[in-house]
N, C-alpha and C positions, 0 to 999 in steps of 0.2 A: 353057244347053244342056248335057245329059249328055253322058257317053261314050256310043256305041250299043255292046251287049253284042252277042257273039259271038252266032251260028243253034246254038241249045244242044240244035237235035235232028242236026248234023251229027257224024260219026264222029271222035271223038278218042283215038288209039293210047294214051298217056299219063295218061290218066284212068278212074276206074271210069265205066259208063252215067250217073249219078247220083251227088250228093253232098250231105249235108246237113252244114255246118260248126257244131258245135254251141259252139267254144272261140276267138273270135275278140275280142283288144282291139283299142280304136277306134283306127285307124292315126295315128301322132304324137302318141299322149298319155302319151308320156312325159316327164319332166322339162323345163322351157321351155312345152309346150303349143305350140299353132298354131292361125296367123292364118285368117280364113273362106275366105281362097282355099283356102291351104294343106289345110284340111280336106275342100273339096269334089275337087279334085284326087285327095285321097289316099282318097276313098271313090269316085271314078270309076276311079281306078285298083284298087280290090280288086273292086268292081264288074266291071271288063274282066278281071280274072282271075279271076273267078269262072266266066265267059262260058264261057273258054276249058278251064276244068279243069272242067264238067259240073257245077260247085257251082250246086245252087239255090236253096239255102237256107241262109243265115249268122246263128248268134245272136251278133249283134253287143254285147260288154261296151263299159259306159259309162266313161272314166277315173273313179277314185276320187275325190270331192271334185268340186271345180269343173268343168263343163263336162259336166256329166251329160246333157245334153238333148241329145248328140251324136246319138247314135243314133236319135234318135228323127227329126234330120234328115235321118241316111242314109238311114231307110227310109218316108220323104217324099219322097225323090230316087229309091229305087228300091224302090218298094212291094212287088212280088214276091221280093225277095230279101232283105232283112233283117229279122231280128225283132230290137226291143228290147231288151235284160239291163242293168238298173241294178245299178250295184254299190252295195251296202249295206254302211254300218259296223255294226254289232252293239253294238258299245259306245258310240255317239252317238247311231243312229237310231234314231225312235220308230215302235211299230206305224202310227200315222195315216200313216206317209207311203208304206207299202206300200199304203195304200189309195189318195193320191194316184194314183202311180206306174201302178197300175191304171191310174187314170181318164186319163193321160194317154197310155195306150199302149204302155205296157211288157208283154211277155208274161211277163218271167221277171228272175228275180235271180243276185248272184252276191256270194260270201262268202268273204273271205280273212282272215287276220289279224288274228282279234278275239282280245284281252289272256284271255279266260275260255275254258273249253271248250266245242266246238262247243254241245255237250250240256247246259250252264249252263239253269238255271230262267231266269234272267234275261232270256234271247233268247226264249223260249216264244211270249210275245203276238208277235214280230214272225213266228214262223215258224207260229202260227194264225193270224194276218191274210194269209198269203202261202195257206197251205191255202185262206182260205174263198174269197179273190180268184183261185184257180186259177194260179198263176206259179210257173212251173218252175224250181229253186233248183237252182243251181249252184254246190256247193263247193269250195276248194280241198282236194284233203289229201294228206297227207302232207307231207315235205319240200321246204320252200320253196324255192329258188333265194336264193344270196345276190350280196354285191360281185365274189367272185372264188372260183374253182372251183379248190382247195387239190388236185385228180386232175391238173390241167393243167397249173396253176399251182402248183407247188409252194416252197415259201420261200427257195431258189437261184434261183427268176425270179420276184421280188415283181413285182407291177404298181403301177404309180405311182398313189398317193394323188390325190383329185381332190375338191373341191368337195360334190360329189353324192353321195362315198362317206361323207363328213365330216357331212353331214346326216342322209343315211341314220343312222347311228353315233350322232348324238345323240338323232333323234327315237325311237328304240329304247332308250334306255339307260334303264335300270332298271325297264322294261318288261317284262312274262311271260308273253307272244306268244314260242310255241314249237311245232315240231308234234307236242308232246304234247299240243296243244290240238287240233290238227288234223288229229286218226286218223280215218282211217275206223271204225272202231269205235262211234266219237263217233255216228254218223250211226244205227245200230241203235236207241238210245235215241230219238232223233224220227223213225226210220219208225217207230217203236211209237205213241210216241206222238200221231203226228198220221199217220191210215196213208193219207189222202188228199192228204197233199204228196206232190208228183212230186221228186224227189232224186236229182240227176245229180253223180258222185263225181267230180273230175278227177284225173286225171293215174294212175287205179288204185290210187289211195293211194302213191305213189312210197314204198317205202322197208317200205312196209306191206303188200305185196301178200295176204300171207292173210288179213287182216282183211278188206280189200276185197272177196277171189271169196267168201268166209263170209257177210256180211253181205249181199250181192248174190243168194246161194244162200237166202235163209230171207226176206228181203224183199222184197216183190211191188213195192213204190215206189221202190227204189233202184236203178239203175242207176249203169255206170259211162265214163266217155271215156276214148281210151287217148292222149289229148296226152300230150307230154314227150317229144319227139325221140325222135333215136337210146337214149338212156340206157335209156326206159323200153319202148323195143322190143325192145332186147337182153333184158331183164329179163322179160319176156314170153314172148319166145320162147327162150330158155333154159330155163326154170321149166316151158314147155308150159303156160302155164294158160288158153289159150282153149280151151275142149271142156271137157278137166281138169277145171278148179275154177269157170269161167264162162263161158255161153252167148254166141252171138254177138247174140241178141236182149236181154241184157243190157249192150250195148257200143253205145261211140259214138264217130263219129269228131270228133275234136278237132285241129284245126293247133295254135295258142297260137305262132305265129312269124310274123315279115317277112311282105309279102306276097310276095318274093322268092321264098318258102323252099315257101312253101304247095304248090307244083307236085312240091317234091322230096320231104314230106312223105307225100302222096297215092302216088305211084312208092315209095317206101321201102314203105309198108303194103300195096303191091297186090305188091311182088315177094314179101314176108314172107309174107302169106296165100296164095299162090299156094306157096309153098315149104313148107308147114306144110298144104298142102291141103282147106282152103277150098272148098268147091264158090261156086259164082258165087252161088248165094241165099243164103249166110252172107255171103260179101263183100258184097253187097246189104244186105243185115240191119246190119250193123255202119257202112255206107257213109251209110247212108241211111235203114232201116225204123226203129231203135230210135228215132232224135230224129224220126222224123216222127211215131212214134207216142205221143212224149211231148211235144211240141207240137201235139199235134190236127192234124197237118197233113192225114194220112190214116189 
């Protein structure tokens, strides 16, 4: 038996009318993984806050590597509210299996950290086989997040060495996964050349930002999410680049955090666009119109 979701046409102060989550990992797929309870649990509960924050729509990513078929049971558990996103290696995975992926119910992909640039000839057939199969490609760019954030954490408060950071550190090592691989820039070269891929940027290009609203400005198939916390909202609304350098119908909204955090995410961007003056159809647009309309939803 599920959780029962919230009456999602009842008034909620704290949330926009509507929400389309286009940047969500599948909750506990981090290092360790988790057991089938644990999984359905933790998808009734992003589920029950979905309920309550006006979210309708979440494109749920699949952990990397094992356990890909997650998603595909969350939104077997709650058919109206999630869509699919397998996350794909680039430098392992063959075009044949975007066409599986397809068949089994994936609407979209998502792409992090391949060793080559986004842009590489090499990746072409997987991101033609994603064109002809219609699945909306979700990439990281810009600057990745690493073990420990050297702004907070600065070398007077090390943080203690752990296991997970020790893995991390070897399975990277002499590796040439960099976000110089992972400009937004990168992404110009396959709107060109495949100009019926749908190409959703995350994070605004963190780090990149004018590459980002440039390339979003001249490309009809790129859009971009403004995931990345506080950091990348600061850097947003400092810069003024919504209106500025890019449209609200070129934006999308992205959590990429806990599902704790999700509620505080939504209030952080609704006081920002409200501060930066937003009429309520761009907050719409950016809430909800852009990924509905880059999922066929409406």
């Amino acid at each position: 038996m599920t959780v029962p979701r919230p009456d999602p046409n009842r008034y909620i102060k704290d949330a926009p009318p509507r929400v389309f989550d286009v940047h969500v990992h599948f909750p506990g797929s981090g290092p360790g993984g988790s057991s089938a309870l644990a999984e359905e649990f933790m998808i009734d509960m992003l589920a029950y806050t979905a309920g309550i924050l006006n979210i309708q729509k979440i494109a749920l990513l699949s952990p990397p590597g094992q356990n890909r078929e997650a998603p595909l049971r969350a939104r077997d558990r709650y058919p109206d509210l999630f869509l699919p996103m397998a996350w794909v290696v680039l430098d392992e995975d063959e075009p044949e299996l975007i066409h599986q992926l397809k068949t089994q119910g994936y609407v979209g992909l998502k792409f992090h950290s391949s060793l080559r640039p986004y842009d590489a000839a090499e990746y072409f057939p997987i991101y033609q086989a994603a064109e002809e199969e219609g699945l909306v490609c979700l990439f990281h760019t810009g600057i990745a997040g690493g073990m420990v954030d050297w702004l907070l954490f600065p070398p007077r408060h090390p943080l203690p060495p752990n296991d997970w950071e020790r893995q991390w550190k070897d399975r990277r090592r002499g590796k040439t996964y960099s976000a110089n691989g992972l400009r937004p820039a990168l992404l110009d070269t396959i709107a060109q050349a495949f100009p019926d891929l749908i190409i959703i940027g995350a994070h605004l290009g963190y780090g990149f930002y004018d590459e980002a609203t440039a390339v979003a400005r001249w490309r009809g198939n790129v859009s971009f999410d403004i995931s990345g916390g506080s950091v990348v909202r600061r850097h947003i609304l400092e810069r003024g680049l919504i209106r500025k350098e890019i449209l609200p119908l070129k934006l999308c909204f992205g959590s990429d955090c806990g599902i704790p955090h999700i509620s505080r995410e939504l209030s952080a961007w609704m006081d920002a666009f409200n501060a930066i003056g937003l009429t309520p159809e761009e907050q719409d647009q950016i809430f909800f119109g852009t990924a509905a309309r880059l999922f066929g939803i409406e």
